[in-house]
N, C-alpha and C positions, 0 to 999 in steps of 0.2 A: 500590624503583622510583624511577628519576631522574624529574623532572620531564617532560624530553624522551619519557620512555617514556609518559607516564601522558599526556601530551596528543596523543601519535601512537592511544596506545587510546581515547581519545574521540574521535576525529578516524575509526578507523576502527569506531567505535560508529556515530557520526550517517552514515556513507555506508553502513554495514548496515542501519539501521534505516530508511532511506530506502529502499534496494533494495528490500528484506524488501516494504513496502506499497506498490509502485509499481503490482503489476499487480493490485492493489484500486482506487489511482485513477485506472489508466487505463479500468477497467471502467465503474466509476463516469461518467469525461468521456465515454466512447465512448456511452454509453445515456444520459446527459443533451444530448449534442450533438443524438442521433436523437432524443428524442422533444420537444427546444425544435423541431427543424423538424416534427416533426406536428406540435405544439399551433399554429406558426405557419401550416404549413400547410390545417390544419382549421379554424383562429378558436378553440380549447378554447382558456383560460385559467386551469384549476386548476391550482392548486399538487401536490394530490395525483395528479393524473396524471402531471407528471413525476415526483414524490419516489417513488411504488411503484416503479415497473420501475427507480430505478438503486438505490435500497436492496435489492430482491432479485436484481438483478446482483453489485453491490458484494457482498452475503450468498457468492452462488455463487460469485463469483471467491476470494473468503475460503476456500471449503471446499477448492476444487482447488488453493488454493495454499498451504495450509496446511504440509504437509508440508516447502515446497519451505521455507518463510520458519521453521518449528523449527529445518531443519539449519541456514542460513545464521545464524541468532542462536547454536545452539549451538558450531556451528565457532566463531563470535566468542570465546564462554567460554572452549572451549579453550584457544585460544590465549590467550587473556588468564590461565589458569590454569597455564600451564606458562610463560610468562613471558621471559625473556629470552635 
């Protein structure tokens, strides 16, 4: 493996691994945007009222997207395993 190969495979490592958990945090910003505007809405000010709902979002979006983020890291191997 050239050099050029081994840093085009980490290069499409880090844009997998990045894809792979996007739609974790965009779960995560969508349910902490909503519920900063209830706390600001309401006057709450606990920390644990926003940290539940986007930790068991973030959870849920992990389980429906599970599948989706195995294939796309295994495709990666593949490919990284059969080589040039």
């Amino acid at each position: 493996m050239t050099e050029s190969q081994l840093v085009e495979l980490v290069r499409q490592a880090v844009i997998a691994g990045c894809l792979a958990i996007l739609p974790v945090l965009v779960a995560g910003l969508a349910v902490g945007v909503a519920m900063g505007l209830v706390q600001a809405a309401s006057g709450v000010h606990e920390p644990i009222v926003g940290f539940a709902p986007k930790a068991l979002a973030m959870a849920a979006a992990l389980v429906v997207s599970l599948p989706w983020m195995v294939e796309r890291l295994a495709e990666l191997f593949r490919e990284a395993a059969a080589g040039p």
